[in-house]
Structure formats: structure tokens, C-alpha cells
C-alpha positions in Angstrom: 198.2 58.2 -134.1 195.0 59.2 -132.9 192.0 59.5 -135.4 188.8 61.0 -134.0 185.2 59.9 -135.4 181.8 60.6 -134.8 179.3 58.0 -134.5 177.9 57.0 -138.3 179.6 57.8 -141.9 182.4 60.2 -141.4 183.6 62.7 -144.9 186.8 62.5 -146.0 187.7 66.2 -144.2 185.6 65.2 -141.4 188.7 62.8 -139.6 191.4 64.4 -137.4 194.6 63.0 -137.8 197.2 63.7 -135.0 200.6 62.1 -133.9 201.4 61.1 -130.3 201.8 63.5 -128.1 199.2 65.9 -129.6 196.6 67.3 -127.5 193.1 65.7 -127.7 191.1 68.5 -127.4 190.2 70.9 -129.9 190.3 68.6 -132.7 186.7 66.8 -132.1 184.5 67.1 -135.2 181.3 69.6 -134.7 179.5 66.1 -135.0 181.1 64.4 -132.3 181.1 67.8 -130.3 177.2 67.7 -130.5 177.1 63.9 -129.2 179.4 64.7 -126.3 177.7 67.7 -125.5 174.7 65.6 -125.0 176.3 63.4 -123.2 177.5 65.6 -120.4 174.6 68.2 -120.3 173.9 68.9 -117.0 177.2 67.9 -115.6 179.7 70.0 -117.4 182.1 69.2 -114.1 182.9 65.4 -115.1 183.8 66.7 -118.9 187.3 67.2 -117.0 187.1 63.1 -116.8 186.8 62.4 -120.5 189.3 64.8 -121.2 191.6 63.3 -118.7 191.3 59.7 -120.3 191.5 60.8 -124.1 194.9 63.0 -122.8 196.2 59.6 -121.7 195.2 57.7 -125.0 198.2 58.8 -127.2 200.6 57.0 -125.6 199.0 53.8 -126.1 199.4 53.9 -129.5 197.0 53.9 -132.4 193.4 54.6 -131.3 190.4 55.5 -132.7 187.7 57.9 -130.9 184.3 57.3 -131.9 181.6 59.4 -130.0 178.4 57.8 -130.0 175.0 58.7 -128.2 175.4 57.5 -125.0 179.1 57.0 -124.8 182.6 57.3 -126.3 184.2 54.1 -127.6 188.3 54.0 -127.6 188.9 51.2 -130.3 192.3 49.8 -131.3 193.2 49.1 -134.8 191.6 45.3 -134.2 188.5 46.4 -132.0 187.0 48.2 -129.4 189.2 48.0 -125.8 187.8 50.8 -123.7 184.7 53.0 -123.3 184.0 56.1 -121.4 180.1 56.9 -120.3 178.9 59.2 -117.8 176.4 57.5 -116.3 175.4 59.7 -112.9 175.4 63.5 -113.0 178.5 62.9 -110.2 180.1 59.7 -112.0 182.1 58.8 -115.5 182.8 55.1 -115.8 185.6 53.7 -117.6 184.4 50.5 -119.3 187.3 48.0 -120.1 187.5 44.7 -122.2 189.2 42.5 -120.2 187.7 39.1 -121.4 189.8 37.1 -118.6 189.7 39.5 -116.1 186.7 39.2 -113.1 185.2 41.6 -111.5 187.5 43.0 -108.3 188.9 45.8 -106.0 188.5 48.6 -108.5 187.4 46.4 -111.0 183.5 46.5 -111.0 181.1 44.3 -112.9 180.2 46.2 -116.4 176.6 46.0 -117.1 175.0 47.7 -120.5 178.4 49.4 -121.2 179.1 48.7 -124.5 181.8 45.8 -125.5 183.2 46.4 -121.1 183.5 43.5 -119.5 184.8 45.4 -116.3 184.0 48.8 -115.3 186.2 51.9 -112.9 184.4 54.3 -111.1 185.9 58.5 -111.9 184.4 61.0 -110.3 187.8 63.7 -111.2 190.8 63.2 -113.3 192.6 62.6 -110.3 190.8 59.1 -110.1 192.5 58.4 -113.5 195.8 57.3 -111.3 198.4 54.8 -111.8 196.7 51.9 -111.2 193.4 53.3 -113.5 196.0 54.0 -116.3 197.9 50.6 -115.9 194.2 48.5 -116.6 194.2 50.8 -119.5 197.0 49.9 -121.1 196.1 46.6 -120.6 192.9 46.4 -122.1 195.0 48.0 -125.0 197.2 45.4 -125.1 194.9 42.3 -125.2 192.4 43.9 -127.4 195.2 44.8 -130.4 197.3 41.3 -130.3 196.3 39.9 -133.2 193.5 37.3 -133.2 194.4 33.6 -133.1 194.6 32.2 -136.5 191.4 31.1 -138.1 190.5 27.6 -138.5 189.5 26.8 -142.7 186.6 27.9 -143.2 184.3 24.6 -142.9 181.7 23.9 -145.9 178.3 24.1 -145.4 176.0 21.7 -144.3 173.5 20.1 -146.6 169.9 21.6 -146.3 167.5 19.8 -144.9 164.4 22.4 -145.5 163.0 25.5 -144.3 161.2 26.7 -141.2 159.1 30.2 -140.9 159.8 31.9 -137.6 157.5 34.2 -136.0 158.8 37.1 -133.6 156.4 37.9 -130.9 156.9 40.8 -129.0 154.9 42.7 -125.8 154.5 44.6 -123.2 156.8 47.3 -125.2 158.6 50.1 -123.1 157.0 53.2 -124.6 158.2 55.6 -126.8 160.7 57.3 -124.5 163.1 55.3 -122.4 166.7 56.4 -120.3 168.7 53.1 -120.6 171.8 54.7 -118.6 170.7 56.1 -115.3 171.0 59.9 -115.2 172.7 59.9 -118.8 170.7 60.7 -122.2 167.0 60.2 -122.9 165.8 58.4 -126.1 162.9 60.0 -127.8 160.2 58.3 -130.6 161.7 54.7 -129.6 161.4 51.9 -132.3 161.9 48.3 -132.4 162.9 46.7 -135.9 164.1 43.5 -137.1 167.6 43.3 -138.1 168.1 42.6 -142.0 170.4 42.5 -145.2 171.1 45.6 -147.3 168.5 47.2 -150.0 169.8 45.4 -152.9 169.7 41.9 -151.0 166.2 42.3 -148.5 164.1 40.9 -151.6 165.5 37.5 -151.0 164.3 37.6 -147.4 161.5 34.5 -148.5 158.0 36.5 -148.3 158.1 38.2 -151.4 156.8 41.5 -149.9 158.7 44.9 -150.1 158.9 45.2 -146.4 159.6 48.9 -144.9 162.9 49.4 -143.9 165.0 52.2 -142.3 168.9 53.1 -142.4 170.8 52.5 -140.1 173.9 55.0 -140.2 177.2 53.6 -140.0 175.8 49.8 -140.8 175.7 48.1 -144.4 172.1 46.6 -142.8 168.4 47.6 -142.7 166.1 47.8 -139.7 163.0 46.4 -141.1 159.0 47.1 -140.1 159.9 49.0 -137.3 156.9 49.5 -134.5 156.4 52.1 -132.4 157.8 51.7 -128.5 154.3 52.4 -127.5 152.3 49.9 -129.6 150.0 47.2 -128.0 152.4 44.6 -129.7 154.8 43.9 -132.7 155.5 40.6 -134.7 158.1 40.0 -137.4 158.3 37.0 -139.9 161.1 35.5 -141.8 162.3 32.3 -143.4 164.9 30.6 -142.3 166.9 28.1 -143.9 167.7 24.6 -141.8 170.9 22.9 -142.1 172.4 19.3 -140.7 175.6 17.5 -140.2 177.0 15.4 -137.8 177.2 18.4 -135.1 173.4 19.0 -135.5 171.1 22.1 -136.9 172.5 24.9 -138.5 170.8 27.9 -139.3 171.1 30.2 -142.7 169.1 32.8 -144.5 169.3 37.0 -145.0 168.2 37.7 -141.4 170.5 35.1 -139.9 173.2 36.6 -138.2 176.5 35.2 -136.6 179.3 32.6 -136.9 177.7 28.6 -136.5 178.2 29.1 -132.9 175.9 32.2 -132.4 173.3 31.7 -135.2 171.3 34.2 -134.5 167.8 36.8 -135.4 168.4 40.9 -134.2 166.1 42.9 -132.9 167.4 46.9 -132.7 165.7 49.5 -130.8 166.4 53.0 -131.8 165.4 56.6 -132.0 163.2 57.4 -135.6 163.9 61.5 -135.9 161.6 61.5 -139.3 164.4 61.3 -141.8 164.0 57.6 -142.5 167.1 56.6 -139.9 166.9 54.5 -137.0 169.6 55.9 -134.3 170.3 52.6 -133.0 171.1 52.9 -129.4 171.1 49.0 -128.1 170.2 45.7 -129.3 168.8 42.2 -128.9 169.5 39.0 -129.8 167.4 35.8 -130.4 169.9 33.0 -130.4 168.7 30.3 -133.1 171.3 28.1 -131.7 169.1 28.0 -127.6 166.1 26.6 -130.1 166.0 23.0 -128.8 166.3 20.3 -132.0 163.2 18.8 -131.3 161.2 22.0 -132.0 163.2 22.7 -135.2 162.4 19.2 -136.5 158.3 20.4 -135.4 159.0 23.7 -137.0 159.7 21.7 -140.7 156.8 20.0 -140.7 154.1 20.9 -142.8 151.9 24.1 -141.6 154.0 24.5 -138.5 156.6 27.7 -137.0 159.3 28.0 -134.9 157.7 31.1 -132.4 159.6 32.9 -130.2 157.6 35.1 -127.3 159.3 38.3 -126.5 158.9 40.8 -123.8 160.4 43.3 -124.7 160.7 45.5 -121.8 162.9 44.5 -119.1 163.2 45.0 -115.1 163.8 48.3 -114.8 161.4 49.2 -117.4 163.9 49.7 -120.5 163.9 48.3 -123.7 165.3 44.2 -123.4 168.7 43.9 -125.0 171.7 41.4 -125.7 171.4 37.9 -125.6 167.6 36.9 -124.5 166.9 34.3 -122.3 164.0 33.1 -120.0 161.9 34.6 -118.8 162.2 37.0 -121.3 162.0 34.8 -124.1 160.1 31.3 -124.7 160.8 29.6 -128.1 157.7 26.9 -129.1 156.5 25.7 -132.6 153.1 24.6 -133.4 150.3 26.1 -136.2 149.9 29.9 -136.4 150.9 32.6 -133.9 150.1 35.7 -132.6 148.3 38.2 -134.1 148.4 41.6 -133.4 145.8 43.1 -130.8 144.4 40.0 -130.3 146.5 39.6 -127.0 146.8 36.3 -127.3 147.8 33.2 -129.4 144.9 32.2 -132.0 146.1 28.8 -132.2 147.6 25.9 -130.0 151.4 26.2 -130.5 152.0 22.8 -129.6 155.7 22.0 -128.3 157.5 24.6 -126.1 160.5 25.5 -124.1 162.2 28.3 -122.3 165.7 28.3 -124.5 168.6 29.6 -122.6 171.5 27.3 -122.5 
């Protein structure tokens, strides 16, 4: 079975249903249509590509096709295993999830390609040969065993107070940006702070109705979103500190992640005016790189846990996935940055550059 899907909500009559063997084509929603088309203006000759990969996807078994902005996920019935983006006007590449697989021969390092961990290289459905089809199938079969079994879920630790962290973010990239090279642009960029759903963001510990935005196809808010071209952008939440014998833990609405990956979001998406954020990529401040000694600083009386941002990285796009140094420095001390003053108004105390 293979059950096409734009990117976002989807209507009950707006999912194609078709058994194997079925052709692919023809049956895309006029949504999905529209985000392809974008996709591949300018170089209808590599539309031959995609087609040629979703004609193969049927006889892997269930998939799901879900056409985003920038690319086209293939996602098993447990998660996502393949993805197709053209990312030059004379290349398509086929992003795999391979988790144990290195880069090699035809097997290329996957960088900004969605859950890919490897990447092929098609420039005509005749590159889609045996040995293309045969990493296919495997990155179908790895990514739909089922999951190991989950250890009991452990009981939290005790609390052992609270610390207010304060996002600090410069040098933005602007308000357009063209993260894949030669693929889509991204118009009236913003940068917002990942948060709970409307009936839950009161509890966020400031007591102010901060603006939010939708984000189609998540339960989640993007909250006080600034503009890509702003001078600066800061972001404040409480967070909730937790110890036991393996050390901090970190809890709260804005805290994302398993106790592992404790973790603040950052999402960076297009605002079109109708009170959505098209989120197109990501970041991720990982709670869990925050040394312990500026936690235990950050519970003190008066004092934060500050982490400095830029937010626009080498090649002059907005920063995204996990952040580390120089990108990011975590410190804690008395106040923070203010914006347009273009610098810190008080001595932060303690820092570090977090990025174990």
C-alpha cells in the first residue's frame, strides 16, 4: 500500500490509497502537486528522477509519500527511511537512513537532507540501477523492524529548583535565505522558539500571553517569532532542574527530548501573513552540553543560564540541528542581553563553549 500526503493536515478525501503495483503518478493531491512543482521549477528534466524512485516504492511495501517544501520524504509505517531532493538544476539526491552505514563508493556523506544519513547522486532514472534500488530496500528494511523494546519508563527525579534561561541570538541571516543550493528560496524568514500547544503555553512560567504562530502538521506553537532581518532576538523561559544519582535533568513546557537529549528548539520558517510558520529547518540547544557547574550558578539567587547564538551559519544560512561551538556559548551570571544594545549589560560571570 502506498498512501500519498502533502506536507501539513491532510482531509479525509485528500489521501490516495493504492495497492502495489499501482502507478504512482497521477494520484498526487493538488497540494502535494504544488510543493513538487516548486521543487523542480526550472528543471522539469530531473522530474523523470522522482518519478523513477516513487515507481520503485511499491514493491517495498507500505510507504507513505509526504511532499514537503524542499523535498519528498518516503516514510515506512515506523519512520522516515528515504528522501528525495533536487538539490542542483542537473542533480536529484536520494537521501537514505542508514544509521550504521558510512559514507562510501556511491554512498556520499548526507548533509541538511532531512532524517539521511547517506546520500546517491541521480542525474536520470537510469542512475536508479540495481545497486541504487538494493540501498533502497535496505534503508526500508532497517527503518520498519520494529524498535528494540523499551526499557520502564524510569520515575522522575526530585526537583531541586528552577533556573531562567535566556536565548541570545545575532547576526540573523535576513529575511530570504536558499538553504539547498539551486533548490527553493524561503521568503519573509522567521526565527521562533519552540513551545507547547495553546491550551498548555500559559504554564510556560512568565505569566505573559506570549505571541505565537501554528505550525501546520505539529501539535506545537512557534512563539515570539523575529524577523530574519532584525538586529537581534532573545527568548526567555523557565526551566525546571532535576537530580539524581546520574546528575541534572531538565523539565518544563519548552523542554524537549528524552533524558538523553534535554533540549530548547529554535524553528526558522516562512510567515506568509496567515498566522503560520512554514517551518523549513530547525535548531537545537541541547540542555544536556550545559556544564553542571553553571546550572548549580544558574539556581542561585538573581542568576541565568544564557546561551549566545549566532544564528547564521557558514554559508550564510539560517544555523540548524544540534548547536555547538562556535556557534553557541552557554554561561550564567546576572542579566543578559538586551536587544539593540549589542552587547551584554551585565558581567555574565561563568562560561563555556558546550559541545560534548
Amino acid at each position: 500500500m502506498l498512501r500519498i500526503v502533502e506536507d501539513g493536515p491532510v482531509a479525509a478525501d485528500g489521501v490516495q490509497i493504492r495497492e502495489p503495483g499501482q502507478a504512482v503518478t497521477g494520484v498526487l493531491t493538488a497540494e502535494a502537486l504544488e510543493l513538487i512543482d516548486g521543487q523542480y521549477a526550472g528543471r522539469p528534466h530531473l522530474w523523470p528522477v522522482l518519478e523513477a524512485v516513487l515507481a520503485a516504492l511499491p514493491g517495498l511495501g507500505p510507504v507513505t509519500v509526504q511532499a514537503r517544501t524542499t523535498l519528498v520524504s518516503l516514510v515506512t509505517p515506523r519512520r522516515t527511511f528515504a528522501v528525495v531532493q533536487a538539490t542542483t538544476k542537473n542533480r536529484v539526491d536520494l537521501g537514505l537512513r542508514l544509521d550504521n552505514t558510512p559514507p562510501g563508493g556511491r554512498l556520499l556523506a548526507a548533509r541538511d537532507i532531512g532524517a539521511a544519513t547517506v546520500r546517491i547522486c541521480l542525474s536520470a532514472p537510469g542512475d536508479l540501477d540495481e545497486e541504487a534500488l538494493g540501498w533502497l530496500r535496505r534503508a526500508y528494511v532497517e527503518n520498519t523492524a520494529p524498535a528494540p523494546p523499551r526499557r520502564p519508563a524510569r520515575r522522575p527525579a526530585p526537583k531541586v529548583g528552577q533556573i531562567t534561561v535566556v536565548i541570545e541570538g545575532f547576526d540573523l541571516p535576513g529575511l530570504t535565505c536558499r538553504p539547498a543550493p539551486g533548490g527553493p528560496g524561503q521568503h519573509n524568514v522567521h526565527v521562533a522558539l519552540t513551545g507547547p500547544r495553546k491550551e498548555r503555553h500559559g504554564t510556560a512560567g512568565t505569566g505573559e500571553d506570549r505571541p505565537a504562530l501554528v505550525v501546520p502538521g505539529s501539535p506545537g506553537l512557534a512563539f515570539e517569532p523575529v524577523p530574519g532581518d532584525a538586529p537581534s532576538a532573545r527568548w526567555e523561559v523557565t526551566v525546571t532542574v532535576r537530580r539524581d544519582q546520574d546528575g541534572f535533568d531538565f523539565s518544563g513546557p519548552f523542554v524537549h527530548g528524552d533524558r538523553t537529549d534535554r533540549n530548547l528548539g529554535l524553528a526558522w520558517g516562512d510567515v506568509p501573513g496567515d498566522g503560520t510558520l512554514r517551518v523549513f529547518r530547525g535548531a537545537k540547544l541541547r540542555l544536556a552540553d550545559v556544564e553542571p557547574r553553571l546550572v548549580e550558578q544558574a539556581m542561585r539567587p538573581g542568576q541565568r543560564l544564557i546561551a549566545r547564538i549566532r544564528l547564521t551559519d557558514a554559508r550564510g544560512n539560517p544555523v540548524c540541528a544540534r548547536l555547538r561551538p562556535p556557534a553557541i556559548t552557554w554561561s550564567a551570571g546576572f542579566g543578559g542581553f538586551q536587544p539593540g544594545n549589542g552587547d551584554l549589560d551585565v558581567d555574565h560571570g561563568l562560561g563555556c563553549q558546550c559541545g560534548h
